[in-house]
KOLDREN-798772 format. One record per atom (N, C-alpha, C, CB): residue in three letters; y, z, x; residue number from 1. Coordinates in steps of 0.02 Angstrom, whole numbers, plus 50000, padded with zeros to 5 digits. Glycine has a CB too. Layout:
BEGIN
> ALA | Y | Z | X | NUM
...
//
This chain:
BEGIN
> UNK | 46725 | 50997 | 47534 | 1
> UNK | 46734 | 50977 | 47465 | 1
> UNK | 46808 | 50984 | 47450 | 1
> UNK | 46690 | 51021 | 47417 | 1
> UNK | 46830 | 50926 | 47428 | 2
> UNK | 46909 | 50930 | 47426 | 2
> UNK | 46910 | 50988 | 47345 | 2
> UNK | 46957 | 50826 | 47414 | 2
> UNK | 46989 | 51008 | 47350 | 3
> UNK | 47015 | 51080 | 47293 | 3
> UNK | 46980 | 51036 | 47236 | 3
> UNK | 47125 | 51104 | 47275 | 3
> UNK | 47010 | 50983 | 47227 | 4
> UNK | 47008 | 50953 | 47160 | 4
> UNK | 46936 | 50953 | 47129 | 4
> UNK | 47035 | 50879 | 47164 | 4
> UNK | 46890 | 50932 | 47182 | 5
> UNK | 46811 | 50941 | 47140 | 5
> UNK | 46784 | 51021 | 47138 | 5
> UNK | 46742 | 50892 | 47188 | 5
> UNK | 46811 | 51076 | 47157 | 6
> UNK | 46811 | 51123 | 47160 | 6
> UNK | 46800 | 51148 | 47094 | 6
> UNK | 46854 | 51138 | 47192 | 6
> UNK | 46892 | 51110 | 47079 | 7
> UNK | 46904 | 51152 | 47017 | 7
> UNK | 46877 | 51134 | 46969 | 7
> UNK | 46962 | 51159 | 46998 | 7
> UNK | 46841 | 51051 | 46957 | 8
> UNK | 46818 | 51036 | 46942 | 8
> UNK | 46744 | 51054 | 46917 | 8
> UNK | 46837 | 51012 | 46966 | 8
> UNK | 46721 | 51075 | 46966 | 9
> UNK | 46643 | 51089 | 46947 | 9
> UNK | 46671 | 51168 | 46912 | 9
> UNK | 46570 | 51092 | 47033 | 9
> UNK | 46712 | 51219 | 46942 | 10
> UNK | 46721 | 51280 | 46908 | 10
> UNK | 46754 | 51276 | 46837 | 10
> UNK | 46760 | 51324 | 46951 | 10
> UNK | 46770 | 51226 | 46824 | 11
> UNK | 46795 | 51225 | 46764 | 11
> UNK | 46753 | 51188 | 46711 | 11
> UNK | 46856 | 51199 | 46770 | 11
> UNK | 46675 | 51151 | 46736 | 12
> UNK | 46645 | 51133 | 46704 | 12
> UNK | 46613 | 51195 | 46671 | 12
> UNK | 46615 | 51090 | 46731 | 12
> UNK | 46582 | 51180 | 46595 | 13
> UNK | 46540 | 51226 | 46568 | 13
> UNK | 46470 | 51250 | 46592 | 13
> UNK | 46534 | 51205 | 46515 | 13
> UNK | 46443 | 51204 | 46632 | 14
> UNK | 46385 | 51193 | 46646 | 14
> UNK | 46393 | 51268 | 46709 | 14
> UNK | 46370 | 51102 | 46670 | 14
> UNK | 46435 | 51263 | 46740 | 15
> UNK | 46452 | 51316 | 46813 | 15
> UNK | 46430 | 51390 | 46801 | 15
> UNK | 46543 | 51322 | 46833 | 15
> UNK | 46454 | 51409 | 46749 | 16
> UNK | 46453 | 51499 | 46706 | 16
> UNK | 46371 | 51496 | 46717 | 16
> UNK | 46487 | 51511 | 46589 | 16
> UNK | 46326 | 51450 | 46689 | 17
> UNK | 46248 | 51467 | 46663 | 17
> UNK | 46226 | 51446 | 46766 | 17
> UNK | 46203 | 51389 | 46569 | 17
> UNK | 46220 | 51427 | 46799 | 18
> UNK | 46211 | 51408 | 46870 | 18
> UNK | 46236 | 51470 | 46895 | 18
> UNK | 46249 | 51340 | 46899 | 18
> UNK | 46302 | 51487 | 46891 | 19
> UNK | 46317 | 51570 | 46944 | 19
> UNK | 46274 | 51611 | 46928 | 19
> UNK | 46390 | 51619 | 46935 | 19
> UNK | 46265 | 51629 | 46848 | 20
> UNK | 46225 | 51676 | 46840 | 20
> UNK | 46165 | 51673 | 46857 | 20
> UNK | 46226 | 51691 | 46793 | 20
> UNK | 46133 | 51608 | 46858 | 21
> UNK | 46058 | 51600 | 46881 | 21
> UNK | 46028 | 51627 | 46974 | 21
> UNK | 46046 | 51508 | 46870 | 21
> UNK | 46106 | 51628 | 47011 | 22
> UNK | 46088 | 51622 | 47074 | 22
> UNK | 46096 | 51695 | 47077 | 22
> UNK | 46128 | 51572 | 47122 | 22
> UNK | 46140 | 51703 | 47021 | 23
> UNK | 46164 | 51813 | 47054 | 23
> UNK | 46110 | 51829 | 47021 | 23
> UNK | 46256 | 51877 | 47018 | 23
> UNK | 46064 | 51814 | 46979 | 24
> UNK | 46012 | 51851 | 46956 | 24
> UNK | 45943 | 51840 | 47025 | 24
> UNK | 45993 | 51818 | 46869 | 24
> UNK | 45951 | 51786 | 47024 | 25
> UNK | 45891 | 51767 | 47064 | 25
> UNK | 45884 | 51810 | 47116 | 25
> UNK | 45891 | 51699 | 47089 | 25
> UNK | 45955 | 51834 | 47162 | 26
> UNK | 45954 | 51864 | 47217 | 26
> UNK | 45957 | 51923 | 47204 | 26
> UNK | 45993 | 51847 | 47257 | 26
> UNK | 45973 | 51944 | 47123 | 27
> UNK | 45960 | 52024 | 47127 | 27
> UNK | 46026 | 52037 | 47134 | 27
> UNK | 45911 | 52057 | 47189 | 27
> UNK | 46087 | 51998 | 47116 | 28
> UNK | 46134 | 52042 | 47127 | 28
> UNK | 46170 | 52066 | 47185 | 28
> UNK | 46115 | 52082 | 47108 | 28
> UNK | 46109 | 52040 | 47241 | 29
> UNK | 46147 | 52073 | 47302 | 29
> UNK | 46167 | 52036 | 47359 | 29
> UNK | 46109 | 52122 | 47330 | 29
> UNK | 46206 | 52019 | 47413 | 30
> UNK | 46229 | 51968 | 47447 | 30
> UNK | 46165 | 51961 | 47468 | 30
> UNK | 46285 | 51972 | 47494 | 30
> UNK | 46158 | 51880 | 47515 | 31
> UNK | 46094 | 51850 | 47528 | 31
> UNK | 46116 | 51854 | 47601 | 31
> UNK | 46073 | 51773 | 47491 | 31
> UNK | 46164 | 51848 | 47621 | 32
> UNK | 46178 | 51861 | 47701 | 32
> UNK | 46126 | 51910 | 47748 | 32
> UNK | 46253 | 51899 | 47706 | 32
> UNK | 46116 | 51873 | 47793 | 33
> UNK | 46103 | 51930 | 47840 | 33
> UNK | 46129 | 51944 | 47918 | 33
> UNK | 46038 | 51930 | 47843 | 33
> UNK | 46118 | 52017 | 47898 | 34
> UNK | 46176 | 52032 | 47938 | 34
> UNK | 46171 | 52023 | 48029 | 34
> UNK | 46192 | 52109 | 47918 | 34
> UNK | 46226 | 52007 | 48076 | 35
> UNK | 46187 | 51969 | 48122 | 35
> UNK | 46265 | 52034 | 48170 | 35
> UNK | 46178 | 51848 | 48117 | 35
> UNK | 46305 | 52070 | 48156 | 36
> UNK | 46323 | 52103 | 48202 | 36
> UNK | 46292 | 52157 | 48244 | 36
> UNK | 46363 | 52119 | 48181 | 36
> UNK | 46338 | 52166 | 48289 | 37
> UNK | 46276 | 52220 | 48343 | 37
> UNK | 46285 | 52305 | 48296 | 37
> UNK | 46319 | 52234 | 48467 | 37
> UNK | 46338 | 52335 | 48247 | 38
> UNK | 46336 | 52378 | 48240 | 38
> UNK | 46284 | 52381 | 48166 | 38
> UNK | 46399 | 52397 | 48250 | 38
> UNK | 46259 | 52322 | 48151 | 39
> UNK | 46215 | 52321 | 48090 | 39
> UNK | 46131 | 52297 | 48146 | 39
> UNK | 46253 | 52244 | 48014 | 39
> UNK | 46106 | 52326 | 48096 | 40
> UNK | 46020 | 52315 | 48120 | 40
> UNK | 46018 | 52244 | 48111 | 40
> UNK | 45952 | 52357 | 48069 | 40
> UNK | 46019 | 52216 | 48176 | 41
> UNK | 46017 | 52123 | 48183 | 41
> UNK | 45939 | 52116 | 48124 | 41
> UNK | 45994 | 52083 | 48304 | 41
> UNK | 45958 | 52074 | 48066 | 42
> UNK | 45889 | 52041 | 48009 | 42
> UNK | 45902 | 52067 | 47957 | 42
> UNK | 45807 | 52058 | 48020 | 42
> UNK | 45948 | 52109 | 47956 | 43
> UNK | 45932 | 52171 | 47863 | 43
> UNK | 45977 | 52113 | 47852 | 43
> UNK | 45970 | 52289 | 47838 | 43
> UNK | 45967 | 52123 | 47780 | 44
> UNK | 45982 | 52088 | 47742 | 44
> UNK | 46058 | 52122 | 47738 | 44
> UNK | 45932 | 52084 | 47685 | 44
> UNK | 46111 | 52103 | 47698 | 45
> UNK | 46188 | 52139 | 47684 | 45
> UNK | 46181 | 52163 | 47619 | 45
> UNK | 46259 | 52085 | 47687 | 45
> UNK | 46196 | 52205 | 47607 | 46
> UNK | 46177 | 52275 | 47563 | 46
> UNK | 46224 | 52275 | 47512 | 46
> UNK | 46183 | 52351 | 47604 | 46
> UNK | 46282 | 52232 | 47494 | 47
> UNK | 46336 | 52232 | 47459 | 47
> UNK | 46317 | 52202 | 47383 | 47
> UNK | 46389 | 52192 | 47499 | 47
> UNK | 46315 | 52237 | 47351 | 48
> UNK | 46327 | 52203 | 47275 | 48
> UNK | 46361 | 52188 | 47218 | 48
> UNK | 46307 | 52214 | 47251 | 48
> UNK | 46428 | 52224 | 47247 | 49
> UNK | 46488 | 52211 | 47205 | 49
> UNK | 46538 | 52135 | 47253 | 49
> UNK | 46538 | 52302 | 47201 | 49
> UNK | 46589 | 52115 | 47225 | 50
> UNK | 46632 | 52073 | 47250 | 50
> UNK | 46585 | 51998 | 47261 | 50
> UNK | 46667 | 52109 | 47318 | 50
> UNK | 46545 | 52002 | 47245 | 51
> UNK | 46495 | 51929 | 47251 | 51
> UNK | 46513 | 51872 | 47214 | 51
> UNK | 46422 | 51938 | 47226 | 51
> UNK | 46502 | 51805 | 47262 | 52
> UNK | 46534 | 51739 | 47260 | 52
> UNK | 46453 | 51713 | 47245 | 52
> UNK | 46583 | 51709 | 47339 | 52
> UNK | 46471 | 51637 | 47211 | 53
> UNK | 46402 | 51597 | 47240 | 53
> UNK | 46417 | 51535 | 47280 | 53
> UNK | 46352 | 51570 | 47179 | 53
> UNK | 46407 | 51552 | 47333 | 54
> UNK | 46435 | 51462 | 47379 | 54
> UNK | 46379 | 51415 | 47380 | 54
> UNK | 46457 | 51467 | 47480 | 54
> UNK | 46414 | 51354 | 47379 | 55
> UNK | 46370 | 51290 | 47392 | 55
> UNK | 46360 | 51283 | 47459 | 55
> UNK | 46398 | 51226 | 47368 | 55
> UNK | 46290 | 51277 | 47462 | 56
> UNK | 46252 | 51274 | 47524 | 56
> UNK | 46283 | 51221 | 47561 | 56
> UNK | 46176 | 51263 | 47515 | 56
> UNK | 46291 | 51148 | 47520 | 57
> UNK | 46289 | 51092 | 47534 | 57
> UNK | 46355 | 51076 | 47512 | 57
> UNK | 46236 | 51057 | 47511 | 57
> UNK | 46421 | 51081 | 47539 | 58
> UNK | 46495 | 51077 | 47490 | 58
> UNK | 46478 | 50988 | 47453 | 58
> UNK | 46595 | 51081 | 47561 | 58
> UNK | 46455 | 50954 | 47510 | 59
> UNK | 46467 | 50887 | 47490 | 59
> UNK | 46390 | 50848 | 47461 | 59
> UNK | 46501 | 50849 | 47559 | 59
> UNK | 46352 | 50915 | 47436 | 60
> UNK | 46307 | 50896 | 47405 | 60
> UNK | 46311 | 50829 | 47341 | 60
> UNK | 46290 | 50957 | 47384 | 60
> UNK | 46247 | 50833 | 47302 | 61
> UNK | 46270 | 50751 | 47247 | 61
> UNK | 46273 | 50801 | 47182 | 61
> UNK | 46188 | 50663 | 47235 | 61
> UNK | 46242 | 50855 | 47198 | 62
> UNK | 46245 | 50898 | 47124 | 62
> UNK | 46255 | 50965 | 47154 | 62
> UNK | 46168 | 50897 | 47069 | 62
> UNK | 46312 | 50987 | 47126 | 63
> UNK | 46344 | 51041 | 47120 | 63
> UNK | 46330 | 51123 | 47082 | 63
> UNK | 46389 | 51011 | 47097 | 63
> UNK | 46285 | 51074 | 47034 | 64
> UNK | 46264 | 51120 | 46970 | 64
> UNK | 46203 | 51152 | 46988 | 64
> UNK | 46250 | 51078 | 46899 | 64
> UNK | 46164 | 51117 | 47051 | 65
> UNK | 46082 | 51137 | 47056 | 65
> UNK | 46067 | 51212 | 47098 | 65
> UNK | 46038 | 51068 | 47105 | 65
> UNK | 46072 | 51262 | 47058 | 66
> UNK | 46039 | 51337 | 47094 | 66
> UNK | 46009 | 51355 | 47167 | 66
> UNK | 45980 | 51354 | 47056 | 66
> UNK | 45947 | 51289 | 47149 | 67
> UNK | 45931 | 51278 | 47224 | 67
> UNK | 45969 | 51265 | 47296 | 67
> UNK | 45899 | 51232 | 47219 | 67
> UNK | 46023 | 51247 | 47294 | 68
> UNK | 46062 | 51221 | 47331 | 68
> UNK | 46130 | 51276 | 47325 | 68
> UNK | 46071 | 51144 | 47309 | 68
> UNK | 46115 | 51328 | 47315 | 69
> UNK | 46164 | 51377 | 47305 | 69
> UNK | 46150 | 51451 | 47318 | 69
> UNK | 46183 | 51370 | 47242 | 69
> UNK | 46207 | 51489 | 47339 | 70
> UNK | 46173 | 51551 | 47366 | 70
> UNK | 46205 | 51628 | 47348 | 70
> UNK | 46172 | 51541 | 47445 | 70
> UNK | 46175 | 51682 | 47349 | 71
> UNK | 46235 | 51741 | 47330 | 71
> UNK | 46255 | 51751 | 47375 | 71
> UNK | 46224 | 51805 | 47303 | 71
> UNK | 46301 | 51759 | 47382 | 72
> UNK | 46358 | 51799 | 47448 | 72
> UNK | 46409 | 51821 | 47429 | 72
> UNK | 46388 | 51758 | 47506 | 72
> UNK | 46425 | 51905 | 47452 | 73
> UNK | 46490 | 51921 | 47453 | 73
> UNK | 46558 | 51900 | 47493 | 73
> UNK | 46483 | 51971 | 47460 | 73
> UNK | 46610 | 51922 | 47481 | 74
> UNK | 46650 | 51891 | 47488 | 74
> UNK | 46661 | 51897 | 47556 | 74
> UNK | 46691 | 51901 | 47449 | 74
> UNK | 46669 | 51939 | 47583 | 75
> UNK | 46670 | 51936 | 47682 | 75
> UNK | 46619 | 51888 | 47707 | 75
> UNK | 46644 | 52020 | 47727 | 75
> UNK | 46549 | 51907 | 47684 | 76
> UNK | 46503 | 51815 | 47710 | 76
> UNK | 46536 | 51777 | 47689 | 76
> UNK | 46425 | 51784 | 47681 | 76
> UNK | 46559 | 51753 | 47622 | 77
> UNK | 46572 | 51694 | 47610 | 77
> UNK | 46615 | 51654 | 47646 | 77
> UNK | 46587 | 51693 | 47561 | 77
> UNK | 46671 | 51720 | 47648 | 78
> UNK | 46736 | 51705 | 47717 | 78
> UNK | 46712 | 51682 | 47789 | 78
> UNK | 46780 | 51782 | 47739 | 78
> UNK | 46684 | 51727 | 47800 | 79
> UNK | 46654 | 51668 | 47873 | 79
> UNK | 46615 | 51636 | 47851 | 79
> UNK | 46615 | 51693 | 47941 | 79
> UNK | 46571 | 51616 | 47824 | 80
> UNK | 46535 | 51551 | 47824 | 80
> UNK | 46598 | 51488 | 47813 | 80
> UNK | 46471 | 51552 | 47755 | 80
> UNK | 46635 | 51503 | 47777 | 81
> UNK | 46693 | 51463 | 47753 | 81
> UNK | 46764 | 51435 | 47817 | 81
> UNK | 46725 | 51519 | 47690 | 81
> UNK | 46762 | 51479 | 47858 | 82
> UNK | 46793 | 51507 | 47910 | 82
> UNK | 46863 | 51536 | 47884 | 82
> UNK | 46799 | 51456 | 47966 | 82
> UNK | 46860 | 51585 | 47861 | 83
> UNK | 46897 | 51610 | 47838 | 83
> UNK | 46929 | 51586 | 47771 | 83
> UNK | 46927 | 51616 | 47882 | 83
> UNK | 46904 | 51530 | 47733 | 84
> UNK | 46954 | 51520 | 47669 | 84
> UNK | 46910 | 51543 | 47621 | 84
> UNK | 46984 | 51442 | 47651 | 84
> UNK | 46961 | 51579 | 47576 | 85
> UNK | 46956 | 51613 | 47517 | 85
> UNK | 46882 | 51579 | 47476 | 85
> UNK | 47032 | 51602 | 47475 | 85
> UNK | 46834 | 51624 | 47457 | 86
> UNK | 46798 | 51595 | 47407 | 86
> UNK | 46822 | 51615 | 47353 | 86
> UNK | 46735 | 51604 | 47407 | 86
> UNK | 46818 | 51576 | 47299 | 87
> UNK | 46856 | 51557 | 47245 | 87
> UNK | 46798 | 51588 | 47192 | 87
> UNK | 46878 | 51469 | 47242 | 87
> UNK | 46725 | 51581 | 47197 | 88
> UNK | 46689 | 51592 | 47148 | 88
> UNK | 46598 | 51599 | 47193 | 88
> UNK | 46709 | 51524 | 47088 | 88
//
């Protein structure tokens, strides 16, 4: 997803009521699971502060839809991302 629709969708109004729907849904807590050898390979990631919500689908058609969106903190988000900053 190029910066520009980024900032775009985060700067829409619609974005604030969608984050909150996905950090509630998950409870607040990253949705990752954890897949290193010094973590119990399946638990879930235990983190509930520093949490992002990434689009499943960057180049999805709707941006706004919950379903298509996920909690993750910010170290998942970073690798899923490969390393670039999640923004939100």
């Amino acid at each position: 997803m190029s910066s520009d629709r980024l900032k775009w969708v985060y700067n829409d109004p619609r974005w604030p009521g969608v984050r909150q729907e996905v950090l509630h849904r998950a409870g607040y807590q990253c949705e990752a699971i954890e897949t290193e050898l010094l973590m119990s390979m399946g638990d879930r990631c235990q983190k509930t502060t520093d949490l992002t919500v990434d689009h499943e689908d960057p180049y999805g058609p709707d941006p706004f839809d919950p379903n298509k969106c996920k909690c993750l903190c910010r170290r998942h988000h970073g690798k899923k991302d490969g390393g670039r900053s999640a923004r939100d």
